[in-house]
N, C-alpha and C positions, 0 to 999 in steps of 0.2 A: 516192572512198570505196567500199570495198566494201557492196553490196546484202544491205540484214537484212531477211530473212520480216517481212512484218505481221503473221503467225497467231503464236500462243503457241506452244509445245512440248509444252504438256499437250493442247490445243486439237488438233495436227496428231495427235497418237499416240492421242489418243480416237476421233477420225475414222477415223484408219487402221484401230483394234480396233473400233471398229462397224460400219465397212463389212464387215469381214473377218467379224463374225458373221453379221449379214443376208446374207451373200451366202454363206453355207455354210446357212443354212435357209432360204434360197430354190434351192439346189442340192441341199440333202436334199428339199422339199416338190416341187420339180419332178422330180427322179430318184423317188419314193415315188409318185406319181402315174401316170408313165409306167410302173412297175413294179405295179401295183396293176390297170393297163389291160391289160397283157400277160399279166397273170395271168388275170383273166374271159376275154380269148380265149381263150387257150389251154384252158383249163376249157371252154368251149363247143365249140372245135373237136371236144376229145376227146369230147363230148355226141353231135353228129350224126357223128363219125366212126363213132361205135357203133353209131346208127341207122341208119346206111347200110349197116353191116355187116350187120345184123339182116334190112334191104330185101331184100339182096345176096344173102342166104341160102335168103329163103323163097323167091324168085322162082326159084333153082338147083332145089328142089323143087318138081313139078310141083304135088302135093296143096296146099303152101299159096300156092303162085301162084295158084290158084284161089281163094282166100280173101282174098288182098289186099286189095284193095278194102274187105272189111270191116272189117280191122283196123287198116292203115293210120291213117281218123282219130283211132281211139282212142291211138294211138299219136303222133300230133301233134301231139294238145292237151296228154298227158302232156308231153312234151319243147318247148311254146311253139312247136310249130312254125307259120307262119303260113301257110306257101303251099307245095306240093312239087309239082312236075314229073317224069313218068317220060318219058323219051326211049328209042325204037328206030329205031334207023335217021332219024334226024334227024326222026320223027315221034312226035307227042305220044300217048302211049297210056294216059295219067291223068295229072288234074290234080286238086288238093286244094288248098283255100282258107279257113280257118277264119275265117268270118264272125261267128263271137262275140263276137271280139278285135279291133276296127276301129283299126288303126293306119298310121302313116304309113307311105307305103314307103322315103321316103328315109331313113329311120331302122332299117331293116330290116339284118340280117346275109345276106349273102347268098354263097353258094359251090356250083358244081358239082362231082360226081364222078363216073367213070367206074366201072360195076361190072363185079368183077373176072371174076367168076364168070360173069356173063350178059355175056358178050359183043356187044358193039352197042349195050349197053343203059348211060345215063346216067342219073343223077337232080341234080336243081337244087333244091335249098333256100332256103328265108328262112324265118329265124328273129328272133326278140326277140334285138337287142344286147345285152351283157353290165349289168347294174347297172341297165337302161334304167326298168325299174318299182320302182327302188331308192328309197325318202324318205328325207331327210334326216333326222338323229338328234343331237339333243346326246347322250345317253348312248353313241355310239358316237366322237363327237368328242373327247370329253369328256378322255381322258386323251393327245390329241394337243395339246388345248389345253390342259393342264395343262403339256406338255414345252415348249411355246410361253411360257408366260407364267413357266415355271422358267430358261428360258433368259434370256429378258429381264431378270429380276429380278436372276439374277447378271451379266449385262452391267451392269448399272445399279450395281451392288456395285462390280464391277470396274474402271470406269471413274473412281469415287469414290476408290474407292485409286490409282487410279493418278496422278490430280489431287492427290492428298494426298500420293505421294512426287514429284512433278515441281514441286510449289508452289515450293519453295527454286532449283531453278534459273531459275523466272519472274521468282521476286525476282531473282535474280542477273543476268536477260537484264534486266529494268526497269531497273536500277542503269544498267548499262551503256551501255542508251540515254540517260539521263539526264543522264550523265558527256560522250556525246557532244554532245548536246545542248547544252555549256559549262557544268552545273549541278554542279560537280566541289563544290563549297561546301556544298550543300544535302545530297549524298548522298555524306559523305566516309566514313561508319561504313557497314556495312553492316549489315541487319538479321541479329539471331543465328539465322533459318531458312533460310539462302541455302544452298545445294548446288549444286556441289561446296564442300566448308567447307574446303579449302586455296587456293581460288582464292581465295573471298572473302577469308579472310585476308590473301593476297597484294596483290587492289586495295586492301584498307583501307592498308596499310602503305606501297604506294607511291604511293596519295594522301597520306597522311601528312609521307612524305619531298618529297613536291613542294612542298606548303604550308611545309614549313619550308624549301625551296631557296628558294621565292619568296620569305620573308622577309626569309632571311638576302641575295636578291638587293637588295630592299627595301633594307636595312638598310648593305648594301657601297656602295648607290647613294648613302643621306644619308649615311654617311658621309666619302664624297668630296666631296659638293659643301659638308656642315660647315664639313672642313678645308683646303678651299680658299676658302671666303667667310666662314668664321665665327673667331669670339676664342674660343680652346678656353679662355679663363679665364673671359669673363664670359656666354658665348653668343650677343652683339650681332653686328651685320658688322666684319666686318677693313678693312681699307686698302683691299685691292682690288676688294671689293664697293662700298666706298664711291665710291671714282674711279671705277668704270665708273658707277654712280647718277648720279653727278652729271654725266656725260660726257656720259650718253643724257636727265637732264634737258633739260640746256643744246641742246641739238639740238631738242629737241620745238619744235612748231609753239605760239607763243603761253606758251611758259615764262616763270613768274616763281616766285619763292620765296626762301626766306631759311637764309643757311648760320648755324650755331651752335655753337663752337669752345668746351671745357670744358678746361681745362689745370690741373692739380693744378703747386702753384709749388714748385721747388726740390726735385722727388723725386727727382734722382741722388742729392744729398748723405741724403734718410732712408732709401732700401734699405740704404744702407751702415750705416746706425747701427738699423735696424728686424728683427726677425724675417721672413722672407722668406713665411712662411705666416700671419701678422699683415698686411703688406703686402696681398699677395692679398684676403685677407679687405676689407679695405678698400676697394680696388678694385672687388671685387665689389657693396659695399655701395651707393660713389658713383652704380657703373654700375645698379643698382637705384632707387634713387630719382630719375635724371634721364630711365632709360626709362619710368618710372611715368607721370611729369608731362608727356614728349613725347608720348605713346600716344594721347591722348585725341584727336589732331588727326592726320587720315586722309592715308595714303599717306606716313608718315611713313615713313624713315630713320636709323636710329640703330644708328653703328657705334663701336669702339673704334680711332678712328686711329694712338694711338700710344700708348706703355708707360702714359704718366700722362695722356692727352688723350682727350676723346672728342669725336665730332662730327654734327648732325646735319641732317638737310635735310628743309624742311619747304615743299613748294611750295604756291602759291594761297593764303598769307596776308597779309594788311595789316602791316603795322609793328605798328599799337597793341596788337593780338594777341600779336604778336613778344617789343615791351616787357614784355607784362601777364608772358607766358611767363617772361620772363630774370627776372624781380624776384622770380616766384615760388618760379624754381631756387634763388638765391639764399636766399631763406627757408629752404628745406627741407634746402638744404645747413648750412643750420648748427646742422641740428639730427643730423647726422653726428655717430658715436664718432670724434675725431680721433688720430692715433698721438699716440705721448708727444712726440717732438720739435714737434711742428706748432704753428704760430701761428694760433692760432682765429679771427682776425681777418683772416690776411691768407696765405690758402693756395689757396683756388680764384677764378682768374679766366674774362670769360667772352666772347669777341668776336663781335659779329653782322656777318652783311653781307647784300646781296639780290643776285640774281643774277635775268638776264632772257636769252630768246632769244639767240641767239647769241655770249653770252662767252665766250671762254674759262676753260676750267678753273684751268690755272697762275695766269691773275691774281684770280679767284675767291678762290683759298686762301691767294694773296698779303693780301689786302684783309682775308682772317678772322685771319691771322695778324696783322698790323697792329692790328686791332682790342682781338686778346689781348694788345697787347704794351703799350696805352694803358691798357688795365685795369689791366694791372702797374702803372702809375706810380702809380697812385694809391693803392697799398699798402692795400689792402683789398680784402674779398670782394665784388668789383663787376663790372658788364659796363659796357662801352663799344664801341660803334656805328660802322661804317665810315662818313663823310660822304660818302654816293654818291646821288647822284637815282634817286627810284626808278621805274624806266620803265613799272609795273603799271598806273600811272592808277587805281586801285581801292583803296579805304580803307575799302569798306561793311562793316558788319558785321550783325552775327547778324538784328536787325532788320531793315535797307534787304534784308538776301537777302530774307529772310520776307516782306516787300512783294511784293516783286517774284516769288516765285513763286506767292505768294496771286494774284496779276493774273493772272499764266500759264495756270496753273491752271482758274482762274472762268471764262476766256474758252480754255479750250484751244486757249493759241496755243502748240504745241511744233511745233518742225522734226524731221524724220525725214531724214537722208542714210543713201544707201547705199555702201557698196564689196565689190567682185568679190573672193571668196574660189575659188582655183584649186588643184585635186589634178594632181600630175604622175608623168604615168606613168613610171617610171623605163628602162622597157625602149625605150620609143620616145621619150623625154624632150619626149613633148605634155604639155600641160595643158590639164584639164576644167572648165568651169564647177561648181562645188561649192555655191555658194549664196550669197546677198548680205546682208553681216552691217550690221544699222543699228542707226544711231544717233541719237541724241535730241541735240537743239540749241536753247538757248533764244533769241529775239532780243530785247536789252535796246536799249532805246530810245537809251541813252547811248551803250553798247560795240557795238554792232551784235549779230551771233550770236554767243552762249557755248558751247563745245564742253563734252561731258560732263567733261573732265577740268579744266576752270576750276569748275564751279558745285556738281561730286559731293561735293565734300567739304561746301561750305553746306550742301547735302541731307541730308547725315549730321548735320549740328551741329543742323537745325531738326525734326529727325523726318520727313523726310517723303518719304522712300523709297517708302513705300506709294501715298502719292500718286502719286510720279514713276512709277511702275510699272506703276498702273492705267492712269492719262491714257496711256502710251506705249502698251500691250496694248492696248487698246479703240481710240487713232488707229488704230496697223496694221491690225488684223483689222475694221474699219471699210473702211478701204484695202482691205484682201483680198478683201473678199464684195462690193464695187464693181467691182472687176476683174477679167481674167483671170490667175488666177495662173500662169503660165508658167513660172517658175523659185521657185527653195526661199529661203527668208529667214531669217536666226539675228535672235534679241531677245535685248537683254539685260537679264539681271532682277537685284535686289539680291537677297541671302541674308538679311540682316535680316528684314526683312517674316513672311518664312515663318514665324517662331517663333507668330504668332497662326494658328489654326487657321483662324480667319475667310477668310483670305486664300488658303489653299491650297486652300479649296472656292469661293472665286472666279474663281481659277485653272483649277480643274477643270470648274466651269459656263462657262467663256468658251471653253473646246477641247471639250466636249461639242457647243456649238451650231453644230461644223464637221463639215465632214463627212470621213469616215476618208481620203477623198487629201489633203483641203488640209491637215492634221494632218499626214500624211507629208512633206509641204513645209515642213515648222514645224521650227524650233531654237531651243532655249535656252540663254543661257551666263552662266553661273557665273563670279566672281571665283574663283582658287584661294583665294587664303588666308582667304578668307573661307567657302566653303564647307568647307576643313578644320577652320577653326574652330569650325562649329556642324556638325559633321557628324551631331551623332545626330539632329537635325529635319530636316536635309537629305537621308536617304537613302530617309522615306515618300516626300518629294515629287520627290526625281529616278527613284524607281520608278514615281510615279504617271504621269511627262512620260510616258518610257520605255513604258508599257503603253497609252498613249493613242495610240501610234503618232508621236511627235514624238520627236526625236533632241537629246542633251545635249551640251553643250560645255562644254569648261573651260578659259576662257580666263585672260589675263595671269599662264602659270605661271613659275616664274621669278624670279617678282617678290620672293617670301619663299624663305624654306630652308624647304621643310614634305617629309614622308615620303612618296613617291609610291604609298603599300597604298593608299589611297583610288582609284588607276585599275581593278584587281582589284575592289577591295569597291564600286562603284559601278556596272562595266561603262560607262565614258563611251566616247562615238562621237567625240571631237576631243581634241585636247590643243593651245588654242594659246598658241607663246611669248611672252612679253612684249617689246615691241619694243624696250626697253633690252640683251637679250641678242643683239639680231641687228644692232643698228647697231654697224657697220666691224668683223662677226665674223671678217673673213680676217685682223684682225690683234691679235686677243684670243685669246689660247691658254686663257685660263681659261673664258670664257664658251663655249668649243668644248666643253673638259670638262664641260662644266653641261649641254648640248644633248645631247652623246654620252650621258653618264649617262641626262637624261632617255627619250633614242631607244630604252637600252636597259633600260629599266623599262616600257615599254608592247610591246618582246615576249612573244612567246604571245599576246599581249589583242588582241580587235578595234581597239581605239584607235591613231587616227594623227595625227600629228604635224605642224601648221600652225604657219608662223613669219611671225609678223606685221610689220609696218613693214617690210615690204624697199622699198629705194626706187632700188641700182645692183644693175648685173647680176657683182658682184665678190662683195659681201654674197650673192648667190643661187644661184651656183656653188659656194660655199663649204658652203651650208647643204644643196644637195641632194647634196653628198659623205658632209655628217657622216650622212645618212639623213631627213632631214625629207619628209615625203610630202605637203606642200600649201604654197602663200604665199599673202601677202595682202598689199598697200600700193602703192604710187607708182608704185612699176617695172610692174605690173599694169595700174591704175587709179586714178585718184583719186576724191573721194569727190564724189559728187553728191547733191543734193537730189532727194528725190520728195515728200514730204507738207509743207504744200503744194507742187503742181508751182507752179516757179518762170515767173512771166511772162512773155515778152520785154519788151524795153525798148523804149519809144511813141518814134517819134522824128517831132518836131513839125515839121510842112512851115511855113516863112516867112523872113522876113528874120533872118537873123543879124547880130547886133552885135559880132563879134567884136572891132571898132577903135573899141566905145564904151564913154568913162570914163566911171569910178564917182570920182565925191567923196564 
């Protein structure tokens, strides 16, 4: 970038017109000095040149040669002469000393001259220097120092005006710095005293015009990923959002959860006999009431599968949950305006199934269809249940959770694992260590360790985020100030919490008591769609992370259809994807477009782009074509415990019983 002066422009041109004054009356005071000194020589020259002449004369005549001597001093003392010398023939034939006037000699004027008239004959003078019994005088300074302090006074005039017409272009040099600075937000308008006034003009307007490019980029961006994941009737997910959901469910490590199939019965034959925007409207009504009642229960999925079907997937619940759920749909669906043909009794059915690691999808949706098609028989508004074991092992609810994280808790036993998050350089295709993102793990005596995404959701249903929050902040930065931090660590926080003020000055008191490096080593991340959704409390406390010298992340995006102006209006340092978009991306064309989109919503912006869960090196080739600037998962590292560091295992020296029965 090209080199901008520190100094102002009012600041450099007042310098230059001050120095250029002082240095013209120090060029008048010192040429008026030297003129002022050459003037008393000269004046004195012509003094004893006379009296020489006078010497030169009477000595020509015999009569006052004889007389000399007399008149001589009187003639000395008139003219300050101090000392004179007659020279004949290189011998002295009077000398004159006026001892009335005791002065220095070195300070004496001194010159010989040759007389013209008396040949042989010289005289050597000293005299009083010029000004030498001069005092000083205010009343003869008086009006030099008036020109002195007239001068200054209009310097001083002069320089205020000229501060006063160069102000506008200061404003306008400020602006500019501020714009470079990344601050294009804060100083989009220009103030109405900037000058030159058709520049400013011109930045106002094409700031203007960028903000609205970025928008409408904004706006091109959700638009695409909309209408390629969204129901442009009801605004839920489509088909294809829904199959990949459920695809990158079923993969996850320790997946369980329950598919829920909504089928409006016999709506080929009512489009044909209904009004087509009557229809619609009804659709849109069903699909309002069954995402009302799904919503409450976190990480949900709710898309429009098909013209009269909807479907949705709700992982990490119990059945009884499941049940209470379906019986409720059922309630509230009958309290639906029904079209005219419809039979009030026997129009929406409702199939469940569960689903666990490793199934596949196709018989998944076999099993929900099956489901829906037993609710048919029974010709009413009913749901019926796929008979399949359900491999969760887990039936706790709201309470046994609340036990068990009250225990947790009381005794902060939480597990902290980490995994290696890596930036790659694209020109040499290395990768940097970027920071290690942890995670909180709970160990239940029954199920061994519970990963965040078994237990987040109880968290949310018990309140008690805030808890999970503090206990997780306080282990680490516990861990921190014991250790050497050597490398940078991401935490993740809930967005809930923040809404109480209480907690964002706990937040703030717990990075206060670090010191400004290990701060720099600190990262925060944020749920996307949960940050978009409380984004007006969210944007104090990601400014406050951000000023405190800790760097923000926004992870599992991806995961919702939400507007990407929140990378802009926040300035985040990570964007990362949600691992449902990067498993088996070489052969998802859609979820490519979802990445590209995103890739190109965080140009211009400091923000880059990290794709989480890669686990083959097919998925990672693919992702560092579409542009993604970091990974994280399998293919990397897996995840390791550090808090507590984990034991080794005791192995006991003695007799093995390996060939002894047990009755």
């Amino acid at each position: 970038m090209r080199y901008t002066p520190t100094l102002k422009l009012s600041t450099r041109l007042t310098a230059f017109v001050t120095i250029i004054v002082i240095g013209a009356m120090f060029i008048l005071f010192v040429g008026g000095t030297l003129t002022f000194r050459s003037i008393g020589e000269e004046y004195l020259n012509q003094q004893v040149d006379g009296i020489v002449s006078v010497i030169d004369q009477s000595l020509a005549d015999d009569q006052d040669a004889q007389n000399v001597r007399e008149w001589i001093p009187l003639l000395s003392r008139a003219s300050n002469i101090i000392e004179l010398e007659l020279f004949s023939s290189q011998e002295m034939i009077y000398h004159y000393v006026n001892s009335s006037n005791p002065t220095d000699t070195s300070r004496l004027y001194e010159k010989s001259y040759p007389l013209e008239k008396n040949a042989g004959f010289s005289i050597k003078i000293k005299v009083l220097s010029p000004y030498l019994e001069q005092s000083h005088s205010f009343s003869a300074l008086s009006s030099v120092s008036l020109a002195i302090a007239l001068v200054l006074f209009c310097l001083f005039q002069g320089v205020n005006w000229l501060k006063r017409q160069l102000r506008g272009s200061e404003l306008l040099e400020e602006r500019g710095r501020m714009i470079l600075a990344g601050r294009v937000a804060q100083h989009a308008k220009g103030d109405h005293n900037e000058w030159p006034y058709t520049a400013s003009e011109a930045l106002d307007v094409l700031i203007e015009e960028l903000q609205d490019a970025r928008q409408e980029r904004s706006r091109f961006d959700t638009f695409i990923r909309t209408h390629t994941f969204l129901d442009q009737l009801t605004g839920a997910a489509n088909r294809v959002l829904f199959d990949s959901k459920l695809e990158s469910a079923l993969q996850e490590s320790g997946a369980n959860g329950s598919i829920i199939l909504f089928r409006i019965y016999d709506w080929d034959n009512l489009t044909e006999s209904v009004d087509k925007q009557r229809c619609d409207e009804f659709i849109v009504e069903v699909g309002n009431v069954i995402s009302n009642i799904v919503q409450r229960f976190p990480d949900v999925v709710f898309a429009r599968y098909f013209e009269s079907e909807f479907a949705v997937i709700i992982p990490h619940q119990n059945s009884k949950d499941i049940s209470v759920l379906a019986n409720q749909c059922v309630r509230q669906l009958d309290k639906v305006s029904l079209l005219n043909t419809m039979d009030h009794d026997n129009w929406c059915h409702i199939g469940i199934t569960v689903y666990s690691e490793g199934e596949r999808r196709g018989h998944i949706l076999s099993e929900v269809e099956t489901a829906v098609k037993s609710a048919q028989l029974q010709n009413s508004n009913n749901w019926s249940r796929f008979h399949k074991k359900d491999l969760s092992g887990d039936s706790r609810g709201s309470v046994r959770w609340r036990t068990l994280f009250d225990k947790c808790f009381s005794n902060e036993k939480v597990l902290v694992f980490e995994q290696p998050c890596y930036l790659i350089n694209h020109a040499s295709n290395k990768t940097t260590l970027l920071h290690n993102e942890l995670f909180a793990r709970i160990d239940d005596d029954g199920l061994g360790i519970l990963k965040a995404s078994r237990f987040m959701s109880a968290i949310e249903q018990v309140g008690y985020q805030s808890h999970m929050d503090q206990l997780v902040v306080k282990t680490i930065l516990t861990f921190i100030k014991t250790t050497t931090l050597g490398t940078c660590y991401s935490i993740n926080l809930n967005v809930e919490p923040f809404k109480d003020r209480m907690n964002i000055r706990w937040l703030r008191d717990e990075l206060l008591q670090l010191t400004a490096e290990t701060r720099s080593k600190l990262s925060f991340e944020f749920v996307e769609g949960q940050l978009v959704n409380h984004l007006d409390y969210m944007r104090p406390v990601v400014r406050m992370i951000s000023g405190l010298g800790c760097e923000v992340i926004v992870g599992q995006a991806g995961r919702t259809i939400t507007s990407t102006h929140y990378i802009k209006d926040l300035e985040i340092d990570y964007l990362k994807l949600h691992r449902s978009l990067v498993k088996k991306i070489e052969q998802r064309q859609e979820n490519q477009l979802f990445i590209r989109s995103l890739v190109g919503a965080c140009e211009g912006t400091n923000t880059q782009v990290i794709a989480v869960g890669v686990e083959r090196g097919k998925e990672w080739n693919c992702l560092v074509e579409l542009g993604v600037d970091g990974g994280q998962g399998r293919m990397f590292q897996a995840e390791n415990q550090i808090i507590p560091k984990p034991e080794a295992p005791k192995v006991q020296v003695g007799r093995r019983n390996r060939w002894r029965k047990k009755f």
